[in-house]
N, C-alpha and C positions, 0 to 999 in steps of 0.2 A: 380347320375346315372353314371356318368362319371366315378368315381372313382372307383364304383363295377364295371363298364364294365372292364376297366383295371384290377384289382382283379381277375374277369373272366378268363381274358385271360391270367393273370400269373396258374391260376391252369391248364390253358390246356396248359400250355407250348408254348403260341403265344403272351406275351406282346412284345408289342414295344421298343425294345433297341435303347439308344441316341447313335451313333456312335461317337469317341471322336479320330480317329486318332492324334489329336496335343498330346495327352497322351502315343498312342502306342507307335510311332515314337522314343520318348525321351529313352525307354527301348532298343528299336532297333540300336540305336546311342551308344548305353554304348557297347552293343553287339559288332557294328561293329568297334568300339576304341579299345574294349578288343585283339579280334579278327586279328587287323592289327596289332598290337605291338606285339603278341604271334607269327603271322605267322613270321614277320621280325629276331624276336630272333630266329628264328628255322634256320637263316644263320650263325649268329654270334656265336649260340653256338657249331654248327657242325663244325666249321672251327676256330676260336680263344682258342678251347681247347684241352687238348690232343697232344700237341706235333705237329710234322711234319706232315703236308696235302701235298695231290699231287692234281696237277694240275684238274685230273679227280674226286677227292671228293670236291673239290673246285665248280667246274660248277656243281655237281650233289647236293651241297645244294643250288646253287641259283636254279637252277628249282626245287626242291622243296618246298623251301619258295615260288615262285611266283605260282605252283601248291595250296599250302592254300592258298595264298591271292587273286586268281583270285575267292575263292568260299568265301569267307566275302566279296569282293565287289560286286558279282555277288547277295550273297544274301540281301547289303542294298539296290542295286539297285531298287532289285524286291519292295523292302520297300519304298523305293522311291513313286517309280508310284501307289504301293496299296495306297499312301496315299492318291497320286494327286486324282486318279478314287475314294476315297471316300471323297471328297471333303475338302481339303487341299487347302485354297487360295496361290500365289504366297509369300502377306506376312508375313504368316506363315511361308512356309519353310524355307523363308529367316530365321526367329528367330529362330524357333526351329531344323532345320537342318545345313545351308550354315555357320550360326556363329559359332558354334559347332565343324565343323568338316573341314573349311573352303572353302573357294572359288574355291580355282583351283579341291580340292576331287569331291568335291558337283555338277559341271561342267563335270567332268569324267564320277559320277555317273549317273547325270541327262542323258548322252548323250551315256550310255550303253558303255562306253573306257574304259578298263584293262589299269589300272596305276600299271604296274611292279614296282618291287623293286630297287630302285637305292644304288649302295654302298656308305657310307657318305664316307668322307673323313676324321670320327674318324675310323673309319672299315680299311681303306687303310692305315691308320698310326699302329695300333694296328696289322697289316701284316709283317709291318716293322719293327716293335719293337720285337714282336717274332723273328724273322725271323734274329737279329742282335745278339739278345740274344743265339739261335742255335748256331750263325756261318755258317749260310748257305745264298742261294740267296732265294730271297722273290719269293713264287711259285705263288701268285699272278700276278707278273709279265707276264707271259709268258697267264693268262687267261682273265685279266682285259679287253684284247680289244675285242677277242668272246665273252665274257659276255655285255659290251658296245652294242655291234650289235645285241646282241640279243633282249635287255633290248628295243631296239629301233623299234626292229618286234617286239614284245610282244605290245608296245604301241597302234597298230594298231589294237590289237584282239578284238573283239565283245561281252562284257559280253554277250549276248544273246545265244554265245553257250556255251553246258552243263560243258564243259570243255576245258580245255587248251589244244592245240595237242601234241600227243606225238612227245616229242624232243632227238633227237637223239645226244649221248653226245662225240664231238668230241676229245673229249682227254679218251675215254674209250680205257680200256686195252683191247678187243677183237679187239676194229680196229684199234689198234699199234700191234696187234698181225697176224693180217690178212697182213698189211702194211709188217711187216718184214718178209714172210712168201715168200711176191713176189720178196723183194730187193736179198733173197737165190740166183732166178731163174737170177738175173743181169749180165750181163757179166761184165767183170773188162771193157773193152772196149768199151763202150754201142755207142757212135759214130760211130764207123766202126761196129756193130753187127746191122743185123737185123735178125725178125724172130724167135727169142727167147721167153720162154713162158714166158707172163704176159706184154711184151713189149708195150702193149696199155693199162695196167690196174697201171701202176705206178705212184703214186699221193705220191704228193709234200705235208708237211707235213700241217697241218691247219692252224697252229701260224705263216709259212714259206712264206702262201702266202700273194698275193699283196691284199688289203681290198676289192676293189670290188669281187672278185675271191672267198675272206671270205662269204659276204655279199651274192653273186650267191648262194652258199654252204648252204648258212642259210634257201633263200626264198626257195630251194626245199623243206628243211624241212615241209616248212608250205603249199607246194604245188603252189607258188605263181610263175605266168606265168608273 
């Protein structure tokens, strides 16, 4: 009787499904492996190929590789908790997710933190090796330490929200353009001048200043008081 009740309930499209999340999870982990190695390469191929980078496509591929990667963590996370709330013991996820994908990820993810992208130190060599092979100075140089500071507010951010804030990119050619547009209106004498237009709006250049100064620079971006 059991059996045709079940039977039953499959023709009316109401049998009872065994929920097996330790199975979904494993698909969702190949996902988020895939997922984080593709966003990563989206730095090192925008910037290791092709000749000369400037400073400004330099930081405009790292926000955009940490743009995809904030949305492959953001979506194992969600995979995370779907499991936990469909009942995934603690150790379970230890097997089938924390070993997998390890400790310190699994810890970020459990805990809803954007783990930005860090440049290895085969990336920083391979900057250099171009960059000796040119004949030129390595343009990494001049962006390694705003990217540093940023890499560090990024740490802070919330998978919970939809997306990463827009970041405003301080070595963009509009505002090197907007900057020399004011240095025009400078007097040669700027000590003994005042009262000249833009003489309150002249900023010192991003890479020029002192790290806290950088760092102030940065948290406006994220709105941080």
């Amino acid at each position: 009787m059991n059996e045709l009740g079940n039977e039953l309930a499959g023709m009316i499209g109401a049998r009872a499904i065994k929920i097996e999340p330790e199975k979904a999870i494993s698909y969702k982990i190949a996902d988020y492996s895939r997922g984080t190695r593709n966003s990563k390469s989206l730095f090192t191929r925008s910037v290791l190929r092709g000749g000369i980078k400037t400073p400004e496509e330099i930081y405009n591929a790292y926000l955009n590789t940490n743009e995809a990667l904030f949305k492959v963590q953001k979506t194992m996370a969600d995979d995370i908790n779907a499991a936990k709330i469909l009942g995934m013991s603690e150790d379970e996820m230890e097997t089938e997710v924390l070993d997998r994908i390890g400790s310190t990820n699994y810890d970020f993810l459990s805990e809803n933190i954007f783990r930005p992208m860090k440049i290895t130190t085969s990336t920083i060599d391979s900057f250099q090796e171009i960059a000796d092979s040119l004949g030129i100075s390595n343009p990494l140089d001049s962006v390694i330490d705003p990217i540093s500071d940023l890499e560090e507010i990024l740490g802070e951010y919330s998978l919970k929200n939809k997306n990463l804030p827009k970041i405003k990119n301080p070595f963009s050619s509009s505002i090197i353009s907007d900057t020399l547009g004011l240095v025009e209106n400078i007097p040669a004498d700027v000590a003994n001048t005042s009262g000249f237009i833009g003489q309150g709006a002249i900023n010192i250049p991003f890479t020029e200043l002192p790290q806290d100064q950088q760092l102030e620079k940065l948290d406006k971006v994220f709105n941080r008081n």
